[in-house]
MARTORBA-456488 format. One record per residue (C-alpha): residue number from 1; residue in one letter; x, y, z. Coordinates in nm, 4 decimals. Layout:
# MARTORBA-456488
[NUM,"A",[X,Y,Z]]
...
This chain:
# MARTORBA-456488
[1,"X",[1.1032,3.3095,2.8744]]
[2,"X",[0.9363,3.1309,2.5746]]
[3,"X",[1.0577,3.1603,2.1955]]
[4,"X",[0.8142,3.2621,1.9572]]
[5,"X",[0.7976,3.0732,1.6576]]
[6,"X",[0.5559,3.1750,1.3547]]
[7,"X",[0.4516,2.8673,1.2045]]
[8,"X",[0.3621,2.8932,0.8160]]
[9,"X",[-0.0123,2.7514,0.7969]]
[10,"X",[-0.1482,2.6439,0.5068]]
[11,"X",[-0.4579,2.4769,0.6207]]
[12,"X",[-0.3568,2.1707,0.5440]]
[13,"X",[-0.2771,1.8431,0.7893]]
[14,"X",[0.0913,1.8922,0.7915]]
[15,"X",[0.1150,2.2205,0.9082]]
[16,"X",[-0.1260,2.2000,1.1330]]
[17,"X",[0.0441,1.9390,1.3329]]
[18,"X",[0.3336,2.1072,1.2770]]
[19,"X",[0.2320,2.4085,1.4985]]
[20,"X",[0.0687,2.1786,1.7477]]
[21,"X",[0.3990,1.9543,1.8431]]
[22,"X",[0.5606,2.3109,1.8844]]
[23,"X",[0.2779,2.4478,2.1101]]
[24,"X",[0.2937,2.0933,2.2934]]
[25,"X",[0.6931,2.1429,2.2859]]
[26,"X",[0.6417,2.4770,2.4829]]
[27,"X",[0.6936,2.7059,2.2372]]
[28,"X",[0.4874,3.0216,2.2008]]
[29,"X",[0.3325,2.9426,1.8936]]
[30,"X",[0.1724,3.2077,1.6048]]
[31,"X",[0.0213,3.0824,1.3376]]
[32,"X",[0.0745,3.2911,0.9778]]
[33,"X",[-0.1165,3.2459,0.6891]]
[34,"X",[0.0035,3.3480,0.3220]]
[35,"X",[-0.2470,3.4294,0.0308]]
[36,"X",[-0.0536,3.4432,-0.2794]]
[37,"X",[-0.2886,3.3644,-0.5188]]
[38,"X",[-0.6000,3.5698,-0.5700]]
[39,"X",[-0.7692,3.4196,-0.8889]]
[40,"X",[-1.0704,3.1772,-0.8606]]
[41,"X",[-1.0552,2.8250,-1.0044]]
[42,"X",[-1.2760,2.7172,-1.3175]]
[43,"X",[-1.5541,2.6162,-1.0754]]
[44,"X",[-1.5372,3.0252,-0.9557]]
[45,"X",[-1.4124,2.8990,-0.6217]]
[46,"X",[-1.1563,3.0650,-0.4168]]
[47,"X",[-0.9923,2.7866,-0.1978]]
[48,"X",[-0.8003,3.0008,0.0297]]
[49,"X",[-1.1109,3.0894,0.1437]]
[50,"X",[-1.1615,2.7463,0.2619]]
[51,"X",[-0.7715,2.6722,0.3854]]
[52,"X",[-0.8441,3.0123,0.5837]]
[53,"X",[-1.1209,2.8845,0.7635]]
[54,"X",[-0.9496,2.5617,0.8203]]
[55,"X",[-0.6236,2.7667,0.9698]]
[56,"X",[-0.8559,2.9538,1.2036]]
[57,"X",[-1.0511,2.5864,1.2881]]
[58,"X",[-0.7270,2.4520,1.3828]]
[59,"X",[-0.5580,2.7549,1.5823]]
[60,"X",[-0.8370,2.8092,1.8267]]
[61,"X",[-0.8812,2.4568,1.8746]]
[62,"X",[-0.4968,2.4483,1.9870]]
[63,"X",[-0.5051,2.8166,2.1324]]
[64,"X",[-0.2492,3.0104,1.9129]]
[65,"X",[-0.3278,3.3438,1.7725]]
[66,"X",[-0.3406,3.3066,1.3529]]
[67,"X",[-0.2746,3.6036,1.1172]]
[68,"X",[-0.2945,3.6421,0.7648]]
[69,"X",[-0.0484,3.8032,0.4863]]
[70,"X",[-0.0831,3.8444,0.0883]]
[71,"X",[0.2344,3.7714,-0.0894]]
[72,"X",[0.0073,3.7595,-0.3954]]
[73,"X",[0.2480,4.0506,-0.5992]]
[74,"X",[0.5274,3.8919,-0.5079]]
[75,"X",[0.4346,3.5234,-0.5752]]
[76,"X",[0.3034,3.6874,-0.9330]]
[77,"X",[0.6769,3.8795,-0.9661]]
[78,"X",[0.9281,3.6398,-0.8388]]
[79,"X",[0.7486,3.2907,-0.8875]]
[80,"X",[0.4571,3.2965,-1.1812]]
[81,"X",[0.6583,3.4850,-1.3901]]
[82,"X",[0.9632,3.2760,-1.4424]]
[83,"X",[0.7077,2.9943,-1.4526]]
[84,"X",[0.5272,3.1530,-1.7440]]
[85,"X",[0.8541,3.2311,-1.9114]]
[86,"X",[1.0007,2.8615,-1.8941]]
[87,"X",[0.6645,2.7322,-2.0381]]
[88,"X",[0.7379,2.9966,-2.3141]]
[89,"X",[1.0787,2.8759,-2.3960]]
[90,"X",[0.9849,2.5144,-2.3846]]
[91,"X",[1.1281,2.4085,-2.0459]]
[92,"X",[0.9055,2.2353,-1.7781]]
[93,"X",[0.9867,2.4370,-1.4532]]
[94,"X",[0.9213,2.3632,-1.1094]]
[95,"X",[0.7376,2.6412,-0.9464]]
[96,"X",[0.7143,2.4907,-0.5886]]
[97,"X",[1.0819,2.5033,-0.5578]]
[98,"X",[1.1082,2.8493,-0.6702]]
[99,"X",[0.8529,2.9235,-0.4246]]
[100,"X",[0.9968,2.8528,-0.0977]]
[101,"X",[1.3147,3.0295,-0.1883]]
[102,"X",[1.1529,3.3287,-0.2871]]
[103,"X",[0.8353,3.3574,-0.0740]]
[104,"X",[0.8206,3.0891,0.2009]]
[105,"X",[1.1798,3.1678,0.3010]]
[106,"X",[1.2186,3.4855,0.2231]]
[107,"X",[0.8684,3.7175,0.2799]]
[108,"X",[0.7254,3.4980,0.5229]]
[109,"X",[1.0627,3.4933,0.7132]]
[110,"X",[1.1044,3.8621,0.7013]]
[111,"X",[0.7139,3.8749,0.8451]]
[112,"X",[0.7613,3.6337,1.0689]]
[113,"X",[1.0587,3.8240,1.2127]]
[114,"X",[0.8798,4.1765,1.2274]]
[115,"X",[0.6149,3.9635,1.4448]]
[116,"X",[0.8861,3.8600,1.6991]]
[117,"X",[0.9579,3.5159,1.5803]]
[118,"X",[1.2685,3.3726,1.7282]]
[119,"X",[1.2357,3.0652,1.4474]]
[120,"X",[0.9774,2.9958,1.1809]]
[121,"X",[0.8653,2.6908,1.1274]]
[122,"X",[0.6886,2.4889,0.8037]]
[123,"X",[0.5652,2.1641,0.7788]]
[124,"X",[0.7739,2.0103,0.5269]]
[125,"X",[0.8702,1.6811,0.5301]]
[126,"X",[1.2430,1.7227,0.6394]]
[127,"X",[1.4417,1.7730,0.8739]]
[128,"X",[1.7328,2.0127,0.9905]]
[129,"X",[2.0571,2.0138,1.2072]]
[130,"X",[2.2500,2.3631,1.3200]]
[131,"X",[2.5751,2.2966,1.3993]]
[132,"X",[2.8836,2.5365,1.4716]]
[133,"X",[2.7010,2.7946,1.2849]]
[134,"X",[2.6409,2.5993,0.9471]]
[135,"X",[2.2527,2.4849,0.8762]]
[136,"X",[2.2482,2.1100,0.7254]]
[137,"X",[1.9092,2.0666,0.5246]]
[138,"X",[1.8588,1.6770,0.6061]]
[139,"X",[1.5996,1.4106,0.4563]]
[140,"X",[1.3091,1.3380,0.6222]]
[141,"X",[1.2096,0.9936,0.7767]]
[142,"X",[0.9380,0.9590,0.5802]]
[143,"X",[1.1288,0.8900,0.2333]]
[144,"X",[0.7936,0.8603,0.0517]]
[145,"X",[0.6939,1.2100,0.1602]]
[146,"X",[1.0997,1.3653,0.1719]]
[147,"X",[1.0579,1.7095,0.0162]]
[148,"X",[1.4162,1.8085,0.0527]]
[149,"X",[1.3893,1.8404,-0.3513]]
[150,"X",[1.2050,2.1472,-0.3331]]
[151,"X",[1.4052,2.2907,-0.0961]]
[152,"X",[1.7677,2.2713,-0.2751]]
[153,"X",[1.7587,2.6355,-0.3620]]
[154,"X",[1.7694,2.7459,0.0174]]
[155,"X",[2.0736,2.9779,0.1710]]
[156,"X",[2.2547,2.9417,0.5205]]
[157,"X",[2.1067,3.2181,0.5938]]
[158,"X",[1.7038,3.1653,0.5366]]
[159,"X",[1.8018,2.7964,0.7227]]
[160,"X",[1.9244,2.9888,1.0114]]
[161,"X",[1.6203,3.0062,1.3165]]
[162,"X",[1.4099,2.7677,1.0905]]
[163,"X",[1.2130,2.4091,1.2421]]
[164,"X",[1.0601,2.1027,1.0748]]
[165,"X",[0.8902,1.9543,1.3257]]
[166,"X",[0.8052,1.6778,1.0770]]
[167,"X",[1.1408,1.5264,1.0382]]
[168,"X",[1.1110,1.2615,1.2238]]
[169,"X",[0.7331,1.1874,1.1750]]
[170,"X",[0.5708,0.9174,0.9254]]
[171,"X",[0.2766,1.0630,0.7303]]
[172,"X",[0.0803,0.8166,0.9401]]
[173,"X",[0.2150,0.9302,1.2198]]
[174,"X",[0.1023,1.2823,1.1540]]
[175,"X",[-0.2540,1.2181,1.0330]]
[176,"X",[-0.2637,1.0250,1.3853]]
[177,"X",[-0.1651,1.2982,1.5794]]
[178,"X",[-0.4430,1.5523,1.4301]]
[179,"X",[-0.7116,1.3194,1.4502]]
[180,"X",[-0.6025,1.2387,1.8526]]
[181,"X",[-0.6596,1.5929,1.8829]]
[182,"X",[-0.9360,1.6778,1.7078]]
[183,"X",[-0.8066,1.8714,1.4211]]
[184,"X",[-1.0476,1.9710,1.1939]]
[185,"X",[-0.8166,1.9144,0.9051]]
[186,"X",[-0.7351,1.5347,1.0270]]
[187,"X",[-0.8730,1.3605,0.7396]]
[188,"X",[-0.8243,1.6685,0.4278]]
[189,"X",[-0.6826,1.5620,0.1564]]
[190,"X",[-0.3448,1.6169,0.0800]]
[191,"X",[-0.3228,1.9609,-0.1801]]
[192,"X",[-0.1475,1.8330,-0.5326]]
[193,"X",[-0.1119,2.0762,-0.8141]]
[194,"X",[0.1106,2.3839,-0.8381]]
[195,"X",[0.1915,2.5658,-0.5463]]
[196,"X",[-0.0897,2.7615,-0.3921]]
[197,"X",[-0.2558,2.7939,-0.7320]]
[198,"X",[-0.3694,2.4190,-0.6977]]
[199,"X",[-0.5423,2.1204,-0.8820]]
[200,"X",[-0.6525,2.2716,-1.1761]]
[201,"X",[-0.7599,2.1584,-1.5971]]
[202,"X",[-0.3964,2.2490,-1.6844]]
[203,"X",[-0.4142,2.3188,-2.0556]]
[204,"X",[-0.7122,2.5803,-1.9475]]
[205,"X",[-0.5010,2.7182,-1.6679]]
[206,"X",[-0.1671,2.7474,-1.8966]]
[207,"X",[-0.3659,2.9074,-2.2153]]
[208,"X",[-0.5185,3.1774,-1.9987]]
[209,"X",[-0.1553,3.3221,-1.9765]]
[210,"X",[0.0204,3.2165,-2.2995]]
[211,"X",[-0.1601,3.1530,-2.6208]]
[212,"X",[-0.1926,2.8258,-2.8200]]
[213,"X",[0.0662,2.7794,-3.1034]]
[214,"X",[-0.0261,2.4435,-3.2980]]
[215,"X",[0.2222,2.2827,-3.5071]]
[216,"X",[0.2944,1.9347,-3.6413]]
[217,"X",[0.3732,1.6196,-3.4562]]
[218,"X",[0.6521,1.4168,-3.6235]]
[219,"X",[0.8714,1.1673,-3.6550]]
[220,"X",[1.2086,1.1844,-3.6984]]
[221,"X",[1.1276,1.0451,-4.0634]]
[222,"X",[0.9089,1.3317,-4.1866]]
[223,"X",[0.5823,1.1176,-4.1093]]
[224,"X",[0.3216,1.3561,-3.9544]]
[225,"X",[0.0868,1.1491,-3.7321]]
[226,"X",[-0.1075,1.4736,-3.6211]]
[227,"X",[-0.1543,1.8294,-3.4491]]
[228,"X",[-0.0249,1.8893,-3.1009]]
[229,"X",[-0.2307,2.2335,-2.8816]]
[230,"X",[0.1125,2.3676,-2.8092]]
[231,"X",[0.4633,2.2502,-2.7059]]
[232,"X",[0.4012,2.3902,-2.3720]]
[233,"X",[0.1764,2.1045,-2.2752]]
[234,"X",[0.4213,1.8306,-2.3636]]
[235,"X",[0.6773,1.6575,-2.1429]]
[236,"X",[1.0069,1.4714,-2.3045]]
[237,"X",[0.9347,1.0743,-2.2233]]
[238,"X",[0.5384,1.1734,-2.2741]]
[239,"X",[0.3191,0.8782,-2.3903]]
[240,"X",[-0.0714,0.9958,-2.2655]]
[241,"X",[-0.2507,1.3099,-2.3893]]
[242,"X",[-0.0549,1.3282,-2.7553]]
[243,"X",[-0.3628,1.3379,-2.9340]]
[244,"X",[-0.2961,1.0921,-3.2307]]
[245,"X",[-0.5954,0.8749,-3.1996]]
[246,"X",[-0.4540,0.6323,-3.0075]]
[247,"X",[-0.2048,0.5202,-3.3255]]
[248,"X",[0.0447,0.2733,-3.2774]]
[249,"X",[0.3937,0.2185,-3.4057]]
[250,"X",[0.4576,-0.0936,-3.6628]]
[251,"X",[0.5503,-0.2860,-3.4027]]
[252,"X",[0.2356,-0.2154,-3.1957]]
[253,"X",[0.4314,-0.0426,-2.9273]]
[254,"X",[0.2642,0.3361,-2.8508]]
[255,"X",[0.4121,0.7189,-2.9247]]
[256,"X",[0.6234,0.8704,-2.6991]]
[257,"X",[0.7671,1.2366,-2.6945]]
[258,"X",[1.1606,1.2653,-2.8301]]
[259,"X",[1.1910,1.6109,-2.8473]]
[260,"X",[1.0490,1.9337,-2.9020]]
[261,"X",[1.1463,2.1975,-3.1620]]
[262,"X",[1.1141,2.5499,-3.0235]]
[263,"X",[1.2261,2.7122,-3.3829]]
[264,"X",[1.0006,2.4889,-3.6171]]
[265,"X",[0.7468,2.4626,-3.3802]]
[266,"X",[0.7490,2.0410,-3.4068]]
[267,"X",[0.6608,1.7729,-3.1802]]
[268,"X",[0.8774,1.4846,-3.2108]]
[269,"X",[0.7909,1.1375,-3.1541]]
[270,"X",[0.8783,0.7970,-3.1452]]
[271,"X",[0.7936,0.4005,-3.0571]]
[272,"X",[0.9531,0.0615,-2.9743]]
[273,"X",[1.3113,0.1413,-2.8296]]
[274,"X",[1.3524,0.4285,-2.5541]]
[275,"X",[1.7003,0.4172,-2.6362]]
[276,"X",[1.6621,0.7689,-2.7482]]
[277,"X",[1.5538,0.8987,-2.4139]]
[278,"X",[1.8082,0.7880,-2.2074]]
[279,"X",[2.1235,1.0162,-2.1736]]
[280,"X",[2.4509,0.9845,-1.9466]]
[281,"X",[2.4579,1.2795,-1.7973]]
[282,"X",[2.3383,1.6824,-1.7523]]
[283,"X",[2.4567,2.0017,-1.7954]]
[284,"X",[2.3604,2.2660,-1.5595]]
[285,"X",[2.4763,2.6377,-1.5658]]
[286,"X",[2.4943,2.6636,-1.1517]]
[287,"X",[2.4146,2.5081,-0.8249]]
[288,"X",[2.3316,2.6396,-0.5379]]
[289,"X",[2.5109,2.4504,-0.2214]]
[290,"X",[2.3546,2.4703,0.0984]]
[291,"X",[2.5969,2.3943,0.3303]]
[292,"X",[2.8934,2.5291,0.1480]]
[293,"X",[3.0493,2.4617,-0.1703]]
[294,"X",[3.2457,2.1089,-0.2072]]
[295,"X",[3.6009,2.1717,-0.1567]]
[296,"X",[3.6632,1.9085,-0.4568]]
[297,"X",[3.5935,2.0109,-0.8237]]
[298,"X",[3.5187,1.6620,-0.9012]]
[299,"X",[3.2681,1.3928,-0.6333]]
[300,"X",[3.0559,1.1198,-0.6334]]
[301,"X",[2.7306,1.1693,-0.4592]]
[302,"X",[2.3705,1.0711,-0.5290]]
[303,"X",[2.1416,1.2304,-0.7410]]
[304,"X",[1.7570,1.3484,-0.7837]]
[305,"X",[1.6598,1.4496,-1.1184]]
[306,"X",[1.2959,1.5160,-1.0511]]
[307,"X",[1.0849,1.4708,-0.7609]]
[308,"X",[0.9360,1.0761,-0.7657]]
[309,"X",[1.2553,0.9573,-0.8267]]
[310,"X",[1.5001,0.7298,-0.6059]]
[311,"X",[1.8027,0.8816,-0.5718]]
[312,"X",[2.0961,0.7889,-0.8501]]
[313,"X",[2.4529,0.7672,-0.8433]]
[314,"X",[2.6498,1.0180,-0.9860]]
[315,"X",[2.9500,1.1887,-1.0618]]
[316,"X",[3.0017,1.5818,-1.0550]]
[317,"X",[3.2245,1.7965,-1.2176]]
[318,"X",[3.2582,2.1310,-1.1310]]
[319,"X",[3.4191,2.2949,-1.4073]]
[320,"X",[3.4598,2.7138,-1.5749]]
[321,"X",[3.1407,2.8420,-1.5810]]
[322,"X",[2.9060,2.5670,-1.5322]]
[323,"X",[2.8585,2.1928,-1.4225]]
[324,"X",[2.8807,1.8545,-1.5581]]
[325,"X",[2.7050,1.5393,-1.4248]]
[326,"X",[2.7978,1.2275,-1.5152]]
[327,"X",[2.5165,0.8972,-1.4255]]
[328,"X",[2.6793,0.5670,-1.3408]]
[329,"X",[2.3835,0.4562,-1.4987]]
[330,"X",[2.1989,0.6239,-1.8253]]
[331,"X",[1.8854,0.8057,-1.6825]]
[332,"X",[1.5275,0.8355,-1.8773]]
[333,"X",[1.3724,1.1504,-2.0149]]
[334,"X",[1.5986,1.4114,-1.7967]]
[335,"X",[1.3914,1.7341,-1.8746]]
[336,"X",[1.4970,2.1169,-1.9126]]
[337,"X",[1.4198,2.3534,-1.6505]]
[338,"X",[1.3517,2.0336,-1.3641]]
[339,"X",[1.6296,2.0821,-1.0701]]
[340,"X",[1.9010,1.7921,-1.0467]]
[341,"X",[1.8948,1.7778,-0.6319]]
[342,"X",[2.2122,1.5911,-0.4773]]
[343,"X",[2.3026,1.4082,-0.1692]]
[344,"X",[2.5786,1.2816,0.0518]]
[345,"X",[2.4015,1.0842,0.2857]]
[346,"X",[2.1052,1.2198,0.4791]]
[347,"X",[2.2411,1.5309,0.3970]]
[348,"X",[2.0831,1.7506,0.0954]]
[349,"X",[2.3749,1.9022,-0.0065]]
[350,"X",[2.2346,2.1411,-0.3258]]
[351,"X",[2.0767,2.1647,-0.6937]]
[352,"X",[2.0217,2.3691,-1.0003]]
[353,"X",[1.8099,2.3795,-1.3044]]
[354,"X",[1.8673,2.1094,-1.5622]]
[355,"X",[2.0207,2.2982,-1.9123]]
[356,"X",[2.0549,1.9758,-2.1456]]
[357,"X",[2.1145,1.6145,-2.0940]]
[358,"X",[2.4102,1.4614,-2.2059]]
[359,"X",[2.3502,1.1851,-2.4856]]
């Protein structure tokens, strides 16, 4: 008898090879949908409106039944909430990652299950191995499209009767593949921007939700160069977008972010030497460890401190009531609320949200 697998679609390229290698694998393939964001963009448009059509495109040209779901409440509970609330205490967070652990993997599995699904399946670029019961989350072959990063803050158990079918696929590879078969999404572009709320005017999108709070940018000195639209907008190791008129530093070199000062409401800044961004280590409060936790208090490993990032060697220290990493060499502009990912290998082996760098 065939397994069922539910295959999350999202309209996009990836996924919909993704449930075509499983249909051409034998499975019994059902393709699954999930609207979790209701709101129009600034041009009034609704794109999963579009990614809908494109699902439905792509299943009947394959022959798998599609269904939708809306994990809108949820997504607006569990994800866009914490994501408002790290803005408003000055942290950059990562949405995407918070969204697979608490929708992707969790309401979509639970749906997917109710449907019959004996695995789900996403198209992520990664790749997993079950073995004697434990569920190894493993980088993809594509290293250029790896999103293992976004997946740190996954449990044994919502690994357990999940596929990649991408793991061992190029990006080329895949795009190939849908255009051999006619897929009407051979050729869309690839969606960038925050998960399923996509590409939008960011400073427009973010002030919908929290008002603007101007206040002075700085430097350490007491000079004030100018007025930033709100420390929510503003990344540590920023050098575009400060709004200073394009001023330059008496040596010529260009503004940078240094820090930002929730209680004073300041922007700091500074030019020439980045000496001050670079730190030799993080603190973070937790991890979460997907195949288990390290038997060893103390490891080397390798590191991932945001997403475009080779990966860095490191040191951690597990220690009373939270963590310790060490770089072997000093890293640039580590930033509150980002997740420090680590490896052993191929192996992803967990992460947590970044507290404070270590100067």
């Amino acid at each position: 008898m065939k397994k069922t697998v539910v295959v999350g679609m999202s309209g996009g390229v990836d996924s919909s090879v993704a449930a075509l290698i499983l249909k051409e694998q034998g499975y019994n393939v059902i393709g699954l949908f999930m609207n979790n964001w209701e709101e129009t963009d600034e041009n009034g448009a609704c794109t999963s409106i579009d990614d809908f059509a494109d699902v439905r495109r792509v299943a009947d040209k394959i022959g798998i039944p599609y269904y939708s779901v809306n994990f809108a409440k949820e997504y607006m509970d569990r994800v866009f909430s914490y994501f408002l609330e790290e803005y408003n205490a000055g942290r950059t967070p990562n949405p995407d990652v918070l969204c697979n652990r608490e929708i992707k993997f969790k309401d979509f599995k639970e749906k997917a299950l109710e449907l019959g699904a004996d695995y789900i399946a996403t198209g992520h670029y990664c790749d997993i191995l079950h073995e004697d019961g434990v569920h190894y989350l493993l980088k993809a072959k594509d290293q250029n499209k790896d999103q293992t990063y976004f997946l740190n803050q996954l449990s044994q158990s919502q690994l357990d009767k999940v596929l990649f079918p991408l793991g061992k696929l190029e990006k080329g590879e895949v795009r190939a593949i849908a255009e051999k078969y006619g897929l009407a999404t051979a050729t869309k572009k690839d969606s960038t921007g925050i998960c399923f709320i996509g590409e939008r005017n960011f400073r427009n999108f973010l002030q919908a939700y929290i008002p603007n709070k101007k206040g002075k940018i700085m430097t350490y000195d007491g000079k004030v160069l100018g007025e930033h639209l709100g420390l929510m907008y503003y990344t540590i190791g920023q050098r575009k977008g400060l709004g200073i008129g394009g001023q330059k530093g008496d040596d010529g070199t260009r503004w940078f972010v240094i820090e930002k000062d929730l209680k004073n409401n300041i922007l700091y800044v500074a030019h020439g030497s980045e000496e001050k961004l670079y730190s030799k280590g993080l603190i973070m409060k937790e991890c979460n460890w997907i195949p288990f936790e390290p038997k060893e208090k103390t490891f080397d490993c390798t590191g991932k401190f945001r997403y475009r990032q080779p990966e860095q060697e490191c040191t951690v220290n597990i220690l009373d009531g939270y963590i310790r990493v060490d770089f072997k060499e000093r890293q640039r502009a580590i930033t509150e609320g980002q997740f420090a990912v680590f490896y052993q290998g191929d192996k992803c082996i967990g992460g947590g949200v970044i507290e404070k760098a270590i100067f």
